[in-house]
VEXVO-815766 format. One line per field, with one value per residue (C-alpha): residue number from 1; residue in three letters; chain; x, y, z. Coordinates in steps of 0.2 Angstrom, whole numbers, plus 2048, in hexadecimal, padded with zeros to 3 digits. Layout:
<sites>
i <- NUM;...
aa <- ALA;...
ch <- A;...
c1 <- X;...
c2 <- Y;...
c3 <- Z;...
</sites>
This chain:
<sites>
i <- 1;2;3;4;5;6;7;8;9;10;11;12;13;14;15;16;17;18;19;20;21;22;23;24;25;26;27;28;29;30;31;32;33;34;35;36;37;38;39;40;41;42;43;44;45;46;47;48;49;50;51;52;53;54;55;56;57;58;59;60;61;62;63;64;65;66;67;68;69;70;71;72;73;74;75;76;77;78;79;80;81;82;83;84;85;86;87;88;89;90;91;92;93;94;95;96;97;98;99;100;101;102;103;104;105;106;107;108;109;110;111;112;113;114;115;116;117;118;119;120;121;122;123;124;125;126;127;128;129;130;131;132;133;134;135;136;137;138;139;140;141;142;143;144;145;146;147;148;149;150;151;152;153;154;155;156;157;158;159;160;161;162;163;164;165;166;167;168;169;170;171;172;173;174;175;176;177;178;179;180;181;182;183;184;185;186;187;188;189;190;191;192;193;194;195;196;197;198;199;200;201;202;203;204;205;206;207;208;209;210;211;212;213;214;215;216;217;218
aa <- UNK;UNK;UNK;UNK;UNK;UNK;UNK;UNK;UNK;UNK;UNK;UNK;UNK;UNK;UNK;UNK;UNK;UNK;UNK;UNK;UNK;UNK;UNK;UNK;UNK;UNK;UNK;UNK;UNK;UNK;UNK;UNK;UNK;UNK;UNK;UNK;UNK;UNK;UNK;UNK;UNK;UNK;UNK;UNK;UNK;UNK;UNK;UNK;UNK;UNK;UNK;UNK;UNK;UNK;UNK;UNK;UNK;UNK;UNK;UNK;UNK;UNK;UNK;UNK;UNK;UNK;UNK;UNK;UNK;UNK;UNK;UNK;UNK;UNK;UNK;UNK;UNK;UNK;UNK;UNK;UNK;UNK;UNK;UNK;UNK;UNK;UNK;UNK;UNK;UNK;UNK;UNK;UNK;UNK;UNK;UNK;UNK;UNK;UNK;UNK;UNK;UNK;UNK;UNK;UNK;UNK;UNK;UNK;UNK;UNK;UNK;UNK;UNK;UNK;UNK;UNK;UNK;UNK;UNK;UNK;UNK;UNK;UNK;UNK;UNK;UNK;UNK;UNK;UNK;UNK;UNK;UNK;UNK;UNK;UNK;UNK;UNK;UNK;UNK;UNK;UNK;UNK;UNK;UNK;UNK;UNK;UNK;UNK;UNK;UNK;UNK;UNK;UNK;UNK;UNK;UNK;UNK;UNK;UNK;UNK;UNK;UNK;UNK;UNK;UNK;UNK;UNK;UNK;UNK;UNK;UNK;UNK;UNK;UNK;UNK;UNK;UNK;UNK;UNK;UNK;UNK;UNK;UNK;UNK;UNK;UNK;UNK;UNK;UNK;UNK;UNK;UNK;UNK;UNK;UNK;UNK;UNK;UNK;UNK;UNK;UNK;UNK;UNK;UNK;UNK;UNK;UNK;UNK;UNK;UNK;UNK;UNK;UNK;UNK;UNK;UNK;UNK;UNK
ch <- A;A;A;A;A;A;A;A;A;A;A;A;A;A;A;A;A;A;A;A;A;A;A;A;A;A;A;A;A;A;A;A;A;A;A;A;A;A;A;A;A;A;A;A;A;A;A;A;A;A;A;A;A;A;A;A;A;A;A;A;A;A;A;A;A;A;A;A;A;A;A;A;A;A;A;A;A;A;A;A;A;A;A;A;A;A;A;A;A;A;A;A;A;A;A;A;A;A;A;A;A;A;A;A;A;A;A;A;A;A;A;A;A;A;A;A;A;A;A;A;A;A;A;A;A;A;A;A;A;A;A;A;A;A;A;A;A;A;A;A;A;A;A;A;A;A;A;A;A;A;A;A;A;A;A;A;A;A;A;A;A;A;A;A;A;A;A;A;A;A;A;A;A;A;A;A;A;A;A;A;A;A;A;A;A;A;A;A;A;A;A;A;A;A;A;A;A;A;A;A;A;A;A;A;A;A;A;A;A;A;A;A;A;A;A;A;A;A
c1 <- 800;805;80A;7FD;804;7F7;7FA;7EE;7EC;7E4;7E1;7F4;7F4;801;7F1;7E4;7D8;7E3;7F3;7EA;7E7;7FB;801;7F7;7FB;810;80C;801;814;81C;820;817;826;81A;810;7FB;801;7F0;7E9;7DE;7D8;7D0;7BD;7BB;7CA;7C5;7BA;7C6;7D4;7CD;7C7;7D6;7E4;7E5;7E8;7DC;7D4;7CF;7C6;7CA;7BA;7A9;798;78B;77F;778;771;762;75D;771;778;78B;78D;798;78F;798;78B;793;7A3;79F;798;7A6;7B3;7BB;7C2;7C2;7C6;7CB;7C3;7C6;7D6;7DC;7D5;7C3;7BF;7AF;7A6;7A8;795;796;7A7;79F;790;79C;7A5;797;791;7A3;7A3;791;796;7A8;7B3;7C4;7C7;7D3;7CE;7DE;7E0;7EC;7EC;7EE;7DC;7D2;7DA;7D3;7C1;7C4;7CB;7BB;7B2;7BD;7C3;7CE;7DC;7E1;7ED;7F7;7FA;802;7F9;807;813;806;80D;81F;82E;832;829;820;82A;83B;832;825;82A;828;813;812;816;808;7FC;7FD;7FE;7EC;7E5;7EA;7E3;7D2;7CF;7DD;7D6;7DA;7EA;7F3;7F9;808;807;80C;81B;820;82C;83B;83E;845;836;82C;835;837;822;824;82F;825;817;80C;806;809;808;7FD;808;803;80D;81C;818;80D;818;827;831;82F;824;824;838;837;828;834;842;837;833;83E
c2 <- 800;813;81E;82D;83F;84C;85E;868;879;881;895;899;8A7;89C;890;89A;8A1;89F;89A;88B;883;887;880;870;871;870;863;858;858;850;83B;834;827;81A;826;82D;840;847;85A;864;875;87F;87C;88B;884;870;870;878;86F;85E;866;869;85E;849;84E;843;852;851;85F;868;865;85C;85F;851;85C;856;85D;869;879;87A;88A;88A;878;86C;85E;84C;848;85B;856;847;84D;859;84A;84C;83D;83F;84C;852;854;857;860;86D;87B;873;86A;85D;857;843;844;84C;843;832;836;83E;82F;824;831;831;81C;81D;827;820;82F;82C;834;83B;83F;848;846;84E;844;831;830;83A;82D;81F;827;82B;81A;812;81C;814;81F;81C;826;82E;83A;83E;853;858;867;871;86D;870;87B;87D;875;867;858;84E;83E;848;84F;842;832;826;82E;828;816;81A;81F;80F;803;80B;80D;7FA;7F3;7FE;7FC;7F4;7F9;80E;813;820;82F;83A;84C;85E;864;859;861;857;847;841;844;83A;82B;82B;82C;81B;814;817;80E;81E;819;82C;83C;84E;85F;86F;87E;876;874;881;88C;887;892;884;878;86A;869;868;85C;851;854;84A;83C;82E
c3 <- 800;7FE;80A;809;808;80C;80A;812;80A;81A;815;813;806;7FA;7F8;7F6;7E6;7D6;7DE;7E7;7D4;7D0;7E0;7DD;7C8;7CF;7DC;7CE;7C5;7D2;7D0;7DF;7E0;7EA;7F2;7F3;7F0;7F7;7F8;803;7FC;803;7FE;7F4;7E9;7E8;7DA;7CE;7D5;7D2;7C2;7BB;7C3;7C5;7DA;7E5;7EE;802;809;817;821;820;82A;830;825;817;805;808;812;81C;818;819;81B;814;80D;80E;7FC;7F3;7F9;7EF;7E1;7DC;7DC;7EF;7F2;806;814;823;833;843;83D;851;846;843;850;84F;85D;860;85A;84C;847;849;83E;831;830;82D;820;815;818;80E;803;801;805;810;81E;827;83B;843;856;861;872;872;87C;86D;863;86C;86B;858;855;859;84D;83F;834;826;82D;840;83B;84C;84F;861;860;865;856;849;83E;845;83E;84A;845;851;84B;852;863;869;85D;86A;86C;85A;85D;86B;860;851;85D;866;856;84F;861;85E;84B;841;830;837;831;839;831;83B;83B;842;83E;82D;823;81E;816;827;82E;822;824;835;833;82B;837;845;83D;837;821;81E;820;823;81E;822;81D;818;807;801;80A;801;7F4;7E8;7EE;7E0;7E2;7F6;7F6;7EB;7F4;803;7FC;801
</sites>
């Protein structure tokens, strides 16, 4: 199986309107090299994004809402219908209540959407595990968006963290996160058990993203 790369867009200005499209037409050039290369706009950007690149495209959020009278919603069945092949949830900047979460869940299984539930404590992880998810991806909240990876300051919370998710639903892989920026970092992800990886800033920030996402790739 791949190991998943997921670059999450957020709102940084170097991602966003026009420049979102460019950024994702730069990273559509680069040779996956065994790996899922996946992106998350931001959701005014997905649609032409998976429009006019092959990416597999996740969005940054999804609501228990479904179609109909929800005004400024995100609709699992839109997400959908415009060709997302998953999303994010949960994620330390939008948080879901357990509730919610689980009736998303169920919602994208129906619907056959991945998705990606971050966590950042090993005891959400347990709750969110026995949701089963596709993927946990594992954010210490106070690394995201810094530039010491999680897998250099708290590797041994990773190991943790697979071995609670393979104990509570074995077909959840776990994701590493927060702070992901360097090939080093990736494959220490891998070693520690994680199938992957969630970046923040580190690519869409860079002078010349396609050449350093490349230059991560082991």
């Amino acid at each position: 199986m791949k190991a998943l790369i997921i670059l999450n867009y957020k709102l940084y200005k170097e991602a966003v309107g026009k420049k979102a499209l460019e950024l994702s037409r730069k990273i559509d050039k680069v040779k996956e090299n065994g790996y899922n290369i996946v992106v998350a706009p931001s959701l005014l950007s997905m649609k032409e994004v998976i429009d006019k690149t092959k990416l597999d495209v996740f969005s940054q959020h999804a609501d228990h809402f479904s179609l109909g009278a929800n005004t400024g919603r995100v609709s699992v069945k839109e997400l959908k219908l415009i060709g997302a092949k998953g999303t994010i949830l949960n994620h330390s900047e939008r948080k879901i209540p357990l509730r919610y979460l689980s009736e998303i869940i169920s919602i994208c299984k129906k619907n056959k959407l991945k998705t990606v539930v971050c966590s950042s404590s090993l005891s959400e992880t347990k709750k969110i595990a026995q949701l089963q998810p596709d993927y946990i991806a594992y954010e210490p909240k106070e690394l995201i968006g810094g530039n010491i990876s999680v897998t250099k300051a708290k590797p041994e919370i990773i190991v943790k963290a697979v071995e609670l998710v393979e104990s509570i639903s074995p077909k959840t892989k776990v994701l590493c996160g927060a702070g992901v920026h360097s090939k080093e970092d990736l494959g220490q992800a891998l070693l520690l058990g994680t199938k992957g990886v969630l970046i923040g800033h580190a690519v869409p920030k860079a002078k010349d993203p396609k050449k350093f996402l490349e230059g991560m790739l082991l």
